[in-house]
C-alpha positions as CSV (number, residue, x, y, z in Angstrom):
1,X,46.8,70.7,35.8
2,X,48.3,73.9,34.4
3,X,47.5,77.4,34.3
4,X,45.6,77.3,31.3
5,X,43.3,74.6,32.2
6,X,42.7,75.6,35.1
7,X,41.4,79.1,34.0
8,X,39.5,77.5,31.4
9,X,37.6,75.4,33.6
10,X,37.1,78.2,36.3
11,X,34.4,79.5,34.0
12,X,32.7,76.0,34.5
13,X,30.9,77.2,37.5
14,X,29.6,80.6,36.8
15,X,28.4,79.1,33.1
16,X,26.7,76.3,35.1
17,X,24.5,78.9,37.4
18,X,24.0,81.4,34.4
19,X,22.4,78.2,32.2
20,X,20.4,77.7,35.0
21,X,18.9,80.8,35.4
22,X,18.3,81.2,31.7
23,X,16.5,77.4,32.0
24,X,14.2,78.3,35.1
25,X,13.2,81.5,33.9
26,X,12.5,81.0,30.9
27,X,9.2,80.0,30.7
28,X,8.5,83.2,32.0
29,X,10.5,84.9,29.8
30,X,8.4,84.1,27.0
31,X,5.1,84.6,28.8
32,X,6.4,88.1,29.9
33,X,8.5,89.7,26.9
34,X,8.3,87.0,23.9
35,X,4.5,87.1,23.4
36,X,4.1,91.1,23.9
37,X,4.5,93.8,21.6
38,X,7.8,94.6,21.0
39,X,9.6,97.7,22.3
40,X,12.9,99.2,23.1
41,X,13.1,97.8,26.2
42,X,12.2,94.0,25.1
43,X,14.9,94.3,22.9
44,X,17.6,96.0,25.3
45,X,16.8,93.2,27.6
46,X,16.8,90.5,25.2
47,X,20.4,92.0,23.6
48,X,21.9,92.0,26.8
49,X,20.5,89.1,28.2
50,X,21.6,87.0,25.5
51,X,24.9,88.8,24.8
52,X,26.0,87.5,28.0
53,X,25.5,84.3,27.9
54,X,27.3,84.2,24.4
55,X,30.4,86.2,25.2
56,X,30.6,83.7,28.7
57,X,30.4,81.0,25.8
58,X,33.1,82.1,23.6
59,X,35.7,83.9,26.1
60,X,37.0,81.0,27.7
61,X,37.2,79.1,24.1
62,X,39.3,82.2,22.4
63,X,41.3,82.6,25.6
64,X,41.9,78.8,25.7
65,X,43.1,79.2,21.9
66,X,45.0,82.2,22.0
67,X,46.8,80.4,24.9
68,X,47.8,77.4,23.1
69,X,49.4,79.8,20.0
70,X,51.8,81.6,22.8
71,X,52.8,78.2,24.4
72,X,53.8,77.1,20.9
73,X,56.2,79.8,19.7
């Protein structure tokens, strides 16, 4: 396994305990900010909240891609 792949796939873990949290709390996520008025803080805590799990989507992706464009040239 090289370099690459393995950096890739050391986000694995971390991804697999953040989905977790997002799937047990959830339910209480909506009871506690979805069906309220909205505010500054519901949204600050739904932006960042949601942000995170995105970017921890899409980093090891674009690094994984960038990666393959240096090993080429």
């Amino acid at each position: 396994m090289d370099s690459t792949t393995s950096g890739v796939l050391s986000y694995s873990r971390p991804l697999g305990v953040l989905c977790y949290d997002y799937v047990i709390t959830f339910g209480q996520e909506v009871r506690c900010i979805w069906m309220r008025k909205k505010t500054g803080a519901t949204v600050l805590y739904l932006f960042i909240r949601y942000v995170c799990l995105v970017s921890y989507c899409i980093l090891p992706a674009v690094t994984y891609i960038l990666t393959l464009n240096v090993e080429v040239r």
